[in-house]
PDB file with SEQRES, HELIX, SHEET and CRYST1 records, atoms N, CA, C and O in Angstrom:
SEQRES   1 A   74  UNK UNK UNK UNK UNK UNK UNK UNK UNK UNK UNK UNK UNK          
SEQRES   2 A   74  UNK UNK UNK UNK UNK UNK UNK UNK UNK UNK UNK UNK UNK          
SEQRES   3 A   74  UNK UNK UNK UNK UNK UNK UNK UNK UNK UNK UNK UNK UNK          
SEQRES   4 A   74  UNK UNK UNK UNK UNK UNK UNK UNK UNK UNK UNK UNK UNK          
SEQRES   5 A   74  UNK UNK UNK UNK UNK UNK UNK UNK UNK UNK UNK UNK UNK          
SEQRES   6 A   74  UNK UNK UNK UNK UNK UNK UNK UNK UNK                          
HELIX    1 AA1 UNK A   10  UNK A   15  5                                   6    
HELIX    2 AA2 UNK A   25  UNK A   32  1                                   8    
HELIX    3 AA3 UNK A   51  UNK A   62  1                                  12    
HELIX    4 AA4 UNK A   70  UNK A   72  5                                   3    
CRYST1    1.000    1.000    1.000  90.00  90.00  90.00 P 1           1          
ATOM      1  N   UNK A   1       0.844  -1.173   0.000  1.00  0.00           N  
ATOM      2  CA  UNK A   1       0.000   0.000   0.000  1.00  0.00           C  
ATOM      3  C   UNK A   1       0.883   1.228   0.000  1.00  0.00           C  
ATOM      4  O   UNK A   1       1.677   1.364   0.931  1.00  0.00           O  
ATOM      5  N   UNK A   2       0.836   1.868  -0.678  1.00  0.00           N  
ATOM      6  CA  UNK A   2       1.203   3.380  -0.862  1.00  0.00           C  
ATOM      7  C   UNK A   2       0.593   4.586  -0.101  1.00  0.00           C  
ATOM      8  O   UNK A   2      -0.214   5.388  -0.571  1.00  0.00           O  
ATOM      9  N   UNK A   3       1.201   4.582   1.377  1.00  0.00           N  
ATOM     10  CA  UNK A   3      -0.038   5.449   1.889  1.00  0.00           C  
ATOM     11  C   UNK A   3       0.726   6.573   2.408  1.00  0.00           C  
ATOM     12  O   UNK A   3       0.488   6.876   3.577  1.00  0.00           O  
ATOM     13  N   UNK A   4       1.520   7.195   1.830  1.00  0.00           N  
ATOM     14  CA  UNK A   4       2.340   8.233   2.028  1.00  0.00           C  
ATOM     15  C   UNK A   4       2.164   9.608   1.362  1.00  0.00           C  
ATOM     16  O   UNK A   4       1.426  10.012   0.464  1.00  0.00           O  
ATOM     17  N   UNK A   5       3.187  10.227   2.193  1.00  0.00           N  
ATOM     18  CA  UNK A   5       2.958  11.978   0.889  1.00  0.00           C  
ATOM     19  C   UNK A   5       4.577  11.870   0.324  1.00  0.00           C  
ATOM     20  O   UNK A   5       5.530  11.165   0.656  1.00  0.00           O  
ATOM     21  N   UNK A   6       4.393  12.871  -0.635  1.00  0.00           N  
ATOM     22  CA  UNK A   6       5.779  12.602  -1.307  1.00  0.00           C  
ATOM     23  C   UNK A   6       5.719  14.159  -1.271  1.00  0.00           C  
ATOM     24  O   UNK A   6       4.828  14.982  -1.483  1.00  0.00           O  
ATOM     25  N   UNK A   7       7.588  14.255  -0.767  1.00  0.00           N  
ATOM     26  CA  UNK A   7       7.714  15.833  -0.811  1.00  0.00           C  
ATOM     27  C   UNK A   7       8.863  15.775  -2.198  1.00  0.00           C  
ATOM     28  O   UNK A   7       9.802  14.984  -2.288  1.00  0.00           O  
ATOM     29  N   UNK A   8       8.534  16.700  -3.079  1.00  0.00           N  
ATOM     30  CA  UNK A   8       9.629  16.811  -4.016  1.00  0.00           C  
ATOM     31  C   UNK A   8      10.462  18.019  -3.707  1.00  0.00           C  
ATOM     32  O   UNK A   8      10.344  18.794  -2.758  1.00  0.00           O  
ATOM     33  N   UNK A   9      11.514  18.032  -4.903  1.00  0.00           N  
ATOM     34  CA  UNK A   9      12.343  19.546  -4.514  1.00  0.00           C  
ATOM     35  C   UNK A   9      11.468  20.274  -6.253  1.00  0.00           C  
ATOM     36  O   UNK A   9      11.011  19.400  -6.991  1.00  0.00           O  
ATOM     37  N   UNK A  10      11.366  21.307  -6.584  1.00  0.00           N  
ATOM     38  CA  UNK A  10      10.843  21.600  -7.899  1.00  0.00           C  
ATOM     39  C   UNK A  10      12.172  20.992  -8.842  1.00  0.00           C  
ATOM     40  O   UNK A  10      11.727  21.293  -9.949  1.00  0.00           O  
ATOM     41  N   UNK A  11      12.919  20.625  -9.003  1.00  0.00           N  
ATOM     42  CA  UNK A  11      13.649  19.994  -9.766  1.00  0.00           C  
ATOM     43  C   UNK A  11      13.701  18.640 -10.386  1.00  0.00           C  
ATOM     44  O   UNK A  11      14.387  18.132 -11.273  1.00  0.00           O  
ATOM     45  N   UNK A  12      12.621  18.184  -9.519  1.00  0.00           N  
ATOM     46  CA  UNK A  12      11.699  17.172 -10.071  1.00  0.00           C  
ATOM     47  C   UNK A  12      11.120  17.094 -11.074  1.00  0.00           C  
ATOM     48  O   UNK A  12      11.088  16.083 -11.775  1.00  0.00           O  
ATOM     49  N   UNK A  13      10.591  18.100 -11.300  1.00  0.00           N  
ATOM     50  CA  UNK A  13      10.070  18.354 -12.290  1.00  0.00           C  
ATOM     51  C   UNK A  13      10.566  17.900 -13.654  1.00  0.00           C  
ATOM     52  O   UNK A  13       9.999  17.141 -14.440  1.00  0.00           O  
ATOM     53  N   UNK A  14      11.599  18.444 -13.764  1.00  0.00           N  
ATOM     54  CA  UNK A  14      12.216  18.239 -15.156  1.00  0.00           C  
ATOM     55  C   UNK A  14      12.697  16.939 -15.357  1.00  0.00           C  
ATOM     56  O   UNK A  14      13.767  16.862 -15.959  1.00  0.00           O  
ATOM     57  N   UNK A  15      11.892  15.376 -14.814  1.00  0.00           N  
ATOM     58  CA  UNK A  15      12.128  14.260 -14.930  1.00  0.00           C  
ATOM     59  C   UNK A  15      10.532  14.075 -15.531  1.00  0.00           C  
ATOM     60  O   UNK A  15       9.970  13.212 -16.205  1.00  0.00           O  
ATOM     61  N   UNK A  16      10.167  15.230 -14.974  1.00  0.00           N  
ATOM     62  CA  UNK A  16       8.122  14.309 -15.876  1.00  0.00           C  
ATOM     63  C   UNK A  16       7.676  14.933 -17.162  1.00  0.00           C  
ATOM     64  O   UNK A  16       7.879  16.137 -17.322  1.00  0.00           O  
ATOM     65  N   UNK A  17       7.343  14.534 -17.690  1.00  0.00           N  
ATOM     66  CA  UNK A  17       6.907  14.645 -19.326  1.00  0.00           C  
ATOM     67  C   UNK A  17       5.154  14.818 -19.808  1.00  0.00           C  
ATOM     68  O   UNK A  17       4.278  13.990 -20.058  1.00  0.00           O  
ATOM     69  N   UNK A  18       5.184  16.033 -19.787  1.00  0.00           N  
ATOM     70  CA  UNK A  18       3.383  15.958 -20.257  1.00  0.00           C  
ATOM     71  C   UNK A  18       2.728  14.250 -20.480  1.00  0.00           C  
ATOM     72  O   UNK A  18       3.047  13.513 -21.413  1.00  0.00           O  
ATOM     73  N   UNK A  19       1.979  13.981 -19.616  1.00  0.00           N  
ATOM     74  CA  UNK A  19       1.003  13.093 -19.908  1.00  0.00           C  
ATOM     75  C   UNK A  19       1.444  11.526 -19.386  1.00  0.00           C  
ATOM     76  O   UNK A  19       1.004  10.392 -19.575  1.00  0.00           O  
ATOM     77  N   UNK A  20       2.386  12.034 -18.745  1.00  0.00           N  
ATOM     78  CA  UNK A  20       3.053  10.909 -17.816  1.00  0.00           C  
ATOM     79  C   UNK A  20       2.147  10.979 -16.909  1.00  0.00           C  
ATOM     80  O   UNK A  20       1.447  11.927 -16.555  1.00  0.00           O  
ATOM     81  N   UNK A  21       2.239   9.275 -16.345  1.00  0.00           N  
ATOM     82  CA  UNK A  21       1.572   8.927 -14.699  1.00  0.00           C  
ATOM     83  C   UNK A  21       3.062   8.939 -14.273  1.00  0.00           C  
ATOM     84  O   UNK A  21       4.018   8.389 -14.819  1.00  0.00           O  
ATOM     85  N   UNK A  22       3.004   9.919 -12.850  1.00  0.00           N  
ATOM     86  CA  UNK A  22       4.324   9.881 -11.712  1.00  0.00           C  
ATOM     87  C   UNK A  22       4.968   8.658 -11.347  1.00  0.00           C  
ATOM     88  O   UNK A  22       6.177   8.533 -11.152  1.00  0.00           O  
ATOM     89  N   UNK A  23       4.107   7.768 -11.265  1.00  0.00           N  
ATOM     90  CA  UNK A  23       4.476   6.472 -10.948  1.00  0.00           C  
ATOM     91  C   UNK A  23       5.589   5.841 -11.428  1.00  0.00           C  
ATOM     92  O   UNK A  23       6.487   5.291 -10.791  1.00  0.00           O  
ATOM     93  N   UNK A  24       5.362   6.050 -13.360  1.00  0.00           N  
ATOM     94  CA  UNK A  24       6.022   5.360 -14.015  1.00  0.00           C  
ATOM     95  C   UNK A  24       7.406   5.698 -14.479  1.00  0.00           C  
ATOM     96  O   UNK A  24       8.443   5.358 -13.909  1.00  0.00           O  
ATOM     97  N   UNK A  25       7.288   6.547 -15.797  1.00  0.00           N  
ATOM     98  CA  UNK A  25       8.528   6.688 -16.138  1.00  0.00           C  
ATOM     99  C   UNK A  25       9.287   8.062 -15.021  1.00  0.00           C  
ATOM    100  O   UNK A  25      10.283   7.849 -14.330  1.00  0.00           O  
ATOM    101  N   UNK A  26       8.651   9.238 -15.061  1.00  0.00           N  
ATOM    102  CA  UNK A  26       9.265   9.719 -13.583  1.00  0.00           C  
ATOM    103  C   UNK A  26       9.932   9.461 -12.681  1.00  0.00           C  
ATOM    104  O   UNK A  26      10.954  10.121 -12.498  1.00  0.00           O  
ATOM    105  N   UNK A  27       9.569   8.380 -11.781  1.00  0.00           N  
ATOM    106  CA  UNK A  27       9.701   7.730 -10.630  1.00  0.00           C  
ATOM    107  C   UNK A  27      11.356   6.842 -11.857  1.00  0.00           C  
ATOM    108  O   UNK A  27      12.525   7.133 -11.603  1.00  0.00           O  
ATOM    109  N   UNK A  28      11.082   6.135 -12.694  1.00  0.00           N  
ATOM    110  CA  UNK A  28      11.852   5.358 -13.316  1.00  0.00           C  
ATOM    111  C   UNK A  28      13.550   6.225 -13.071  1.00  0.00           C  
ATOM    112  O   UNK A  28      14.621   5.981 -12.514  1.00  0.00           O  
ATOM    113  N   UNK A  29      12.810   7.522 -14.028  1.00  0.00           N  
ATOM    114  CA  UNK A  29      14.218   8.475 -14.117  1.00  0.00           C  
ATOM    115  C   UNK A  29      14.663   8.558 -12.822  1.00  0.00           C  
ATOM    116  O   UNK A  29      15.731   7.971 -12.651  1.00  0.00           O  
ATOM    117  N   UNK A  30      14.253   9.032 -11.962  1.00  0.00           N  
ATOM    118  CA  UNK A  30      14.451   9.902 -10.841  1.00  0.00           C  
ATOM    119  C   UNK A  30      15.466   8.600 -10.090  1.00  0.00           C  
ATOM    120  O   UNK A  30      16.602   8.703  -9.627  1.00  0.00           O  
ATOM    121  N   UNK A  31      14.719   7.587 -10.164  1.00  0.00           N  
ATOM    122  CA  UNK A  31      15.170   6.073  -9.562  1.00  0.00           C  
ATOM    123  C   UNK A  31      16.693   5.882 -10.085  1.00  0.00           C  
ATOM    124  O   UNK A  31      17.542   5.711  -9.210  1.00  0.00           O  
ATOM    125  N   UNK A  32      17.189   5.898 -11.698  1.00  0.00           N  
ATOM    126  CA  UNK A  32      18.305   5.559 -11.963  1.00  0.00           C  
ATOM    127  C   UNK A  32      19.158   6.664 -11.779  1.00  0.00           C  
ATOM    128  O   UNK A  32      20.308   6.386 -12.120  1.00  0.00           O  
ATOM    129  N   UNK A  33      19.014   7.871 -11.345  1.00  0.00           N  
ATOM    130  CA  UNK A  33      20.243   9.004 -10.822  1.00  0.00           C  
ATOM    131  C   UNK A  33      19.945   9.215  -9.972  1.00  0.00           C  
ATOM    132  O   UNK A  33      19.969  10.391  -9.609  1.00  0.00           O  
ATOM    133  N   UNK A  34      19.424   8.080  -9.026  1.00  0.00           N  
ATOM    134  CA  UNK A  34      19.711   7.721  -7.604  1.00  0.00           C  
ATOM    135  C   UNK A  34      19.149   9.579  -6.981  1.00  0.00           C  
ATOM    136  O   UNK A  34      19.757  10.513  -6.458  1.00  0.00           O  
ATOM    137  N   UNK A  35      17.832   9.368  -7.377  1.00  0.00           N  
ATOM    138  CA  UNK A  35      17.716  10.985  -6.544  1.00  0.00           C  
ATOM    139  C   UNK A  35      16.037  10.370  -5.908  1.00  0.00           C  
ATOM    140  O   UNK A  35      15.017  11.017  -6.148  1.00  0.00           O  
ATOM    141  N   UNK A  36      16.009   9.203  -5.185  1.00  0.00           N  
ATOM    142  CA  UNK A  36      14.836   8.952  -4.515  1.00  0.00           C  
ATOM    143  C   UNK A  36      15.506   8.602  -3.341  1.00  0.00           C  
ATOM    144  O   UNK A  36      16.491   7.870  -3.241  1.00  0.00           O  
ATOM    145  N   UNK A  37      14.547   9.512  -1.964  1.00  0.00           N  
ATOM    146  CA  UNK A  37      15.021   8.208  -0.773  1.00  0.00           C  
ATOM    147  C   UNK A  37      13.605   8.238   0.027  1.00  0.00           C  
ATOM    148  O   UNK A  37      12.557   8.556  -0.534  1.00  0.00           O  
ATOM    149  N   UNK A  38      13.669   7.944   1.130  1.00  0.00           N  
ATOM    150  CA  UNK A  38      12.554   7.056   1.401  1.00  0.00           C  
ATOM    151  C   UNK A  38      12.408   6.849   3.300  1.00  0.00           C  
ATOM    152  O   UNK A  38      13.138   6.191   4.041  1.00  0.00           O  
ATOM    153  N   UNK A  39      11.378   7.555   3.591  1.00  0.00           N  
ATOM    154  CA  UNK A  39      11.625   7.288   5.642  1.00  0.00           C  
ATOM    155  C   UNK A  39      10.157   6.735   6.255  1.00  0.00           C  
ATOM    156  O   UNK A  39       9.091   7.281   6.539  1.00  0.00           O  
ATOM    157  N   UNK A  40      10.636   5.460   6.304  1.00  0.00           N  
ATOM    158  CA  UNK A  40       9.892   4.292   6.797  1.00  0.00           C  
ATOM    159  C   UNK A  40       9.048   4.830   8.145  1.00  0.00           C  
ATOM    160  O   UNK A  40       9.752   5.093   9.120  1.00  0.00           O  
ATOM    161  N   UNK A  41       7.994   4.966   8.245  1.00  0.00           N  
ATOM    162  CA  UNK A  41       7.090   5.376   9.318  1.00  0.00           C  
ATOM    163  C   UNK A  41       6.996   3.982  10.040  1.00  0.00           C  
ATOM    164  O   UNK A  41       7.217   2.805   9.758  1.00  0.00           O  
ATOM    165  N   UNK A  42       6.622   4.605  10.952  1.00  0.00           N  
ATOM    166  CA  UNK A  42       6.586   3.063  12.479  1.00  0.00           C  
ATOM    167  C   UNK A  42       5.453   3.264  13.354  1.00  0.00           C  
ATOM    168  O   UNK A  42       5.079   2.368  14.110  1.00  0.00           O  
ATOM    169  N   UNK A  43       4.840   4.484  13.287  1.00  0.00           N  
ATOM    170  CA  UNK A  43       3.916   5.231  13.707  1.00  0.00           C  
ATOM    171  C   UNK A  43       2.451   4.723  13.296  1.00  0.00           C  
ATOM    172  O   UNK A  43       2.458   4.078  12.247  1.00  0.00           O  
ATOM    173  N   UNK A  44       1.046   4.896  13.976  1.00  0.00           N  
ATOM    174  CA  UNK A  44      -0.293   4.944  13.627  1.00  0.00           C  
ATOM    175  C   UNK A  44      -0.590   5.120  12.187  1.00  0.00           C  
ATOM    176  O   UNK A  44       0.112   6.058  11.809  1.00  0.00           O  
ATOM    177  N   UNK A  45      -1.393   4.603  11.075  1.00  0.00           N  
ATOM    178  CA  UNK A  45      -1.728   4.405  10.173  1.00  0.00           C  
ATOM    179  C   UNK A  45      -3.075   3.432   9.802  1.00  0.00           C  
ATOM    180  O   UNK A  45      -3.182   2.325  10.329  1.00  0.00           O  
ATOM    181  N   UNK A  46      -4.056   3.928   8.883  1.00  0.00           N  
ATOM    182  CA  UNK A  46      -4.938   4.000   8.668  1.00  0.00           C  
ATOM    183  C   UNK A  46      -5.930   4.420   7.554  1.00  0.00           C  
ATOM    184  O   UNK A  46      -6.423   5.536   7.392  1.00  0.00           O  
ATOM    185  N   UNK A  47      -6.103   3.415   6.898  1.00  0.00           N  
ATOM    186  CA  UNK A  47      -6.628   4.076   5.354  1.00  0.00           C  
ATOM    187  C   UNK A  47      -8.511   4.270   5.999  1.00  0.00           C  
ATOM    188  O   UNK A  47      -8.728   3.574   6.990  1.00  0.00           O  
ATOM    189  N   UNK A  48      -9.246   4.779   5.697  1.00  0.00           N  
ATOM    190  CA  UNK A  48     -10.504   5.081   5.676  1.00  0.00           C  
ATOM    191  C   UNK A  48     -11.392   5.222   4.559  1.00  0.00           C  
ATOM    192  O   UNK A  48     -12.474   5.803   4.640  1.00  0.00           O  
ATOM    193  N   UNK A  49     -10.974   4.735   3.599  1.00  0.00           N  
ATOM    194  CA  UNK A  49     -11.943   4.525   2.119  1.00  0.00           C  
ATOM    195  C   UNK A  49     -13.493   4.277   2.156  1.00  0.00           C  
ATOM    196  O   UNK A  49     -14.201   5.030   1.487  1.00  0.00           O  
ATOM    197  N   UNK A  50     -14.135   3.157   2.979  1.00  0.00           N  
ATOM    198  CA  UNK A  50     -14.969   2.488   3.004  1.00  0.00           C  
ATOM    199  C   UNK A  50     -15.615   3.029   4.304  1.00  0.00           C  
ATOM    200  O   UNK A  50     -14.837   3.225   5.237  1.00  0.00           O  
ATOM    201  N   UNK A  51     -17.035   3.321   4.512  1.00  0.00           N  
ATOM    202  CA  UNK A  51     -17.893   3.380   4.947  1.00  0.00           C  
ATOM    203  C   UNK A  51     -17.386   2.445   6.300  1.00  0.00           C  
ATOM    204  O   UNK A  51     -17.130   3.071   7.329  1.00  0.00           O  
ATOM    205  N   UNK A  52     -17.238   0.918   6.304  1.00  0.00           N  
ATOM    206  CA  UNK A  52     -17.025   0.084   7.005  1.00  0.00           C  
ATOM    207  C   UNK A  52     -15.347   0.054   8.113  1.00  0.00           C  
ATOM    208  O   UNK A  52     -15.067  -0.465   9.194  1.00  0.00           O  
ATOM    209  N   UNK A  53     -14.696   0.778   7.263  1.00  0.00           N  
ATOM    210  CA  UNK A  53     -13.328   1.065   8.050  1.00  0.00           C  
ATOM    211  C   UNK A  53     -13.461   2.901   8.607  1.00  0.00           C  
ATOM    212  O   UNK A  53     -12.580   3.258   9.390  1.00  0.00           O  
ATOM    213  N   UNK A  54     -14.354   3.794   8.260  1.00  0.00           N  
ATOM    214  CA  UNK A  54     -14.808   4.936   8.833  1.00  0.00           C  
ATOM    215  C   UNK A  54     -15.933   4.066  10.199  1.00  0.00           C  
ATOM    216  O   UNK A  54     -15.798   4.911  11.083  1.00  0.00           O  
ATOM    217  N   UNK A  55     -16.477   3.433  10.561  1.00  0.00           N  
ATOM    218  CA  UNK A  55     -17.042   2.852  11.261  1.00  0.00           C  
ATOM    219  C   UNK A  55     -16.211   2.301  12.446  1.00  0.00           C  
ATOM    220  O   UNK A  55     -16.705   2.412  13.568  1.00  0.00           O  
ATOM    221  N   UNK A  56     -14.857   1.649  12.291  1.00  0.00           N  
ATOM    222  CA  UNK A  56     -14.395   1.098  12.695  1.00  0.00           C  
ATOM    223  C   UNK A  56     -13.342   2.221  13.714  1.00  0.00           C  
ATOM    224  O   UNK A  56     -13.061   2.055  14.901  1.00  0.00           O  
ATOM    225  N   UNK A  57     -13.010   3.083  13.032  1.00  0.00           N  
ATOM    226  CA  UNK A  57     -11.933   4.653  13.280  1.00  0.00           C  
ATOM    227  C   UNK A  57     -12.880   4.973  15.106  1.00  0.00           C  
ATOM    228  O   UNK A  57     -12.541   4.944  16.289  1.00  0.00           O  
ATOM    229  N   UNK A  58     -14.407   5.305  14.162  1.00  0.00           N  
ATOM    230  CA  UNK A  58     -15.661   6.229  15.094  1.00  0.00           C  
ATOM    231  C   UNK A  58     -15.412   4.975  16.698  1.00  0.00           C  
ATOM    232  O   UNK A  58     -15.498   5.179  17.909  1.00  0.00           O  
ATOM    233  N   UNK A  59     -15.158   3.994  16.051  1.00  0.00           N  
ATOM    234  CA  UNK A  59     -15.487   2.842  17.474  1.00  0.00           C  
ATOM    235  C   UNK A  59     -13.825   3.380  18.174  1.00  0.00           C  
ATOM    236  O   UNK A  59     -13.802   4.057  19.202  1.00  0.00           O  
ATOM    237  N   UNK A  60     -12.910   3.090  17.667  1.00  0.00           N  
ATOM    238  CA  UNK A  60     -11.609   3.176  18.289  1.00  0.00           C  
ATOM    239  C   UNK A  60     -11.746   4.554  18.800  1.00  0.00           C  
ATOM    240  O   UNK A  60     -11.367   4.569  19.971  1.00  0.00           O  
ATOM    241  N   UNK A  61     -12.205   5.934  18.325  1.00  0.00           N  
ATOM    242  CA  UNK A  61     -12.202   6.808  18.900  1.00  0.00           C  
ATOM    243  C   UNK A  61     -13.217   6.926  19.962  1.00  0.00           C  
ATOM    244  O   UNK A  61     -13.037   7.712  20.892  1.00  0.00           O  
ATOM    245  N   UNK A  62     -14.300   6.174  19.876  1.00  0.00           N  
ATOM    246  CA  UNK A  62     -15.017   6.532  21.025  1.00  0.00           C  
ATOM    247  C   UNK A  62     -14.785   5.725  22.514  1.00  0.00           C  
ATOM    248  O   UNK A  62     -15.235   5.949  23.638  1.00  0.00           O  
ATOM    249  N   UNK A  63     -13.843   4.656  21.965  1.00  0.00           N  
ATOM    250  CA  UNK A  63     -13.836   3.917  23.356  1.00  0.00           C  
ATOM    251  C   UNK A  63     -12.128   4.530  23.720  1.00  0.00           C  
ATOM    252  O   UNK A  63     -11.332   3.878  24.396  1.00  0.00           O  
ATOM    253  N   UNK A  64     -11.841   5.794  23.154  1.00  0.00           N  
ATOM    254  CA  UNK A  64     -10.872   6.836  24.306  1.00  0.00           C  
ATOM    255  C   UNK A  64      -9.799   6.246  23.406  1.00  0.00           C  
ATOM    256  O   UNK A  64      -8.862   7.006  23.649  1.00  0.00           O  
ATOM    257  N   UNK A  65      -9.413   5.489  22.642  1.00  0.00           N  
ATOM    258  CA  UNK A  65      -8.349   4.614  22.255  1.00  0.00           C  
ATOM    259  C   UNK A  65      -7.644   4.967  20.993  1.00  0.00           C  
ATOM    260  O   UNK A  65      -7.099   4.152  20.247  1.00  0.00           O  
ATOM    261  N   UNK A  66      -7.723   6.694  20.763  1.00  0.00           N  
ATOM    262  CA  UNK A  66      -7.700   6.663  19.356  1.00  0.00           C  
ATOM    263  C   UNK A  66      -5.827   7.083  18.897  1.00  0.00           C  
ATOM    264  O   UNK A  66      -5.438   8.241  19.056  1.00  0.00           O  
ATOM    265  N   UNK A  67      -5.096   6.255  18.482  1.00  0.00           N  
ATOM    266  CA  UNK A  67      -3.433   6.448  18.586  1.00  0.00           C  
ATOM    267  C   UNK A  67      -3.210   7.518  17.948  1.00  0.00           C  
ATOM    268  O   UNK A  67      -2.048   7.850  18.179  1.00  0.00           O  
ATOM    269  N   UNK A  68      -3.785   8.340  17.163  1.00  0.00           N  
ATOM    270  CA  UNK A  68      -3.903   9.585  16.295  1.00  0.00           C  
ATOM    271  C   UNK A  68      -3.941  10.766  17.419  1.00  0.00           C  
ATOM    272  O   UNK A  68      -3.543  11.847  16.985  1.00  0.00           O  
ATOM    273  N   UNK A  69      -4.253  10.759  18.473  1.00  0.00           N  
ATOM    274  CA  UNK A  69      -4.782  11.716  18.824  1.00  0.00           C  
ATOM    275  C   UNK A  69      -2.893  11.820  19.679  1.00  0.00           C  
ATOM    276  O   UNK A  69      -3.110  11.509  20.850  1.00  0.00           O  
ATOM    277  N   UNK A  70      -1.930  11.997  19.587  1.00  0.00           N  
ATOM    278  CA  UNK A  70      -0.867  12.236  19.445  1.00  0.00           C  
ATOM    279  C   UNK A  70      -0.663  13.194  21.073  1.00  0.00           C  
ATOM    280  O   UNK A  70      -0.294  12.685  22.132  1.00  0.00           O  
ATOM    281  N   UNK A  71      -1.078  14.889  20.823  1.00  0.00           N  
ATOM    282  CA  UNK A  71      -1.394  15.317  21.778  1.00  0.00           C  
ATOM    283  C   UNK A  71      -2.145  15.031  23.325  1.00  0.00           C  
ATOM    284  O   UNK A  71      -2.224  15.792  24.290  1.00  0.00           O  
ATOM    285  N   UNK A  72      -2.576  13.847  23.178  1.00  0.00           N  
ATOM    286  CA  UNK A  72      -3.923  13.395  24.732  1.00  0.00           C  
ATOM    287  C   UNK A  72      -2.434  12.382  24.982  1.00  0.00           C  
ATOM    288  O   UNK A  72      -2.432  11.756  26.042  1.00  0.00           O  
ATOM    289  N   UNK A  73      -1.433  12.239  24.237  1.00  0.00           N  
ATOM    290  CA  UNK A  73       0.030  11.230  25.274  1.00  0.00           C  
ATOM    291  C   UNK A  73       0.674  12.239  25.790  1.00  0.00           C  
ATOM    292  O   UNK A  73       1.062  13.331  25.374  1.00  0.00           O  
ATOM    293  N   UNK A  74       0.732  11.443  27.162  1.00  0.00           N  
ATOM    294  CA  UNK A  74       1.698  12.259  27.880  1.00  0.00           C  
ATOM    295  C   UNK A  74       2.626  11.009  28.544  1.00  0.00           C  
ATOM    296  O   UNK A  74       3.594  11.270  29.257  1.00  0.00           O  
TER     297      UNK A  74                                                      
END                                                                             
């Protein structure tokens, strides 16, 4: 799963080509002059797409338990 943000520098840029998906050849270039890196989170995570996993969030937050809430650790 790809559940990240990607920060670029604007110099990125000049690896993507009108009508490119980022994914592909972009990511390709950028990949072989070694100008990608990458910081592994270890932290709370959570996709919410579905009705049924927004259901599931509302339960963890209401029974006080919610690991997001970052600020309520002390």
């Amino acid at each position: 799963i790809n559940g990240g943000y990607w920060v670029m520098h604007r110099a990125a840029f000049k690896y993507m080509n009108y009508g490119e998906e980022i994914v592909n050849e972009p990511m390709q270039r950028l990949l072989a002059e070694n100008q990608l890196i990458a910081h592994r989170y270890d932290g709370f995570w959570a996709c919410m797409d579905t009705f049924k996993e927004k259901q599931h969030l509302d339960e963890v937050y209401t029974r006080g338990n919610a690991p997001w809430e970052l600020w309520r650790r002390k």
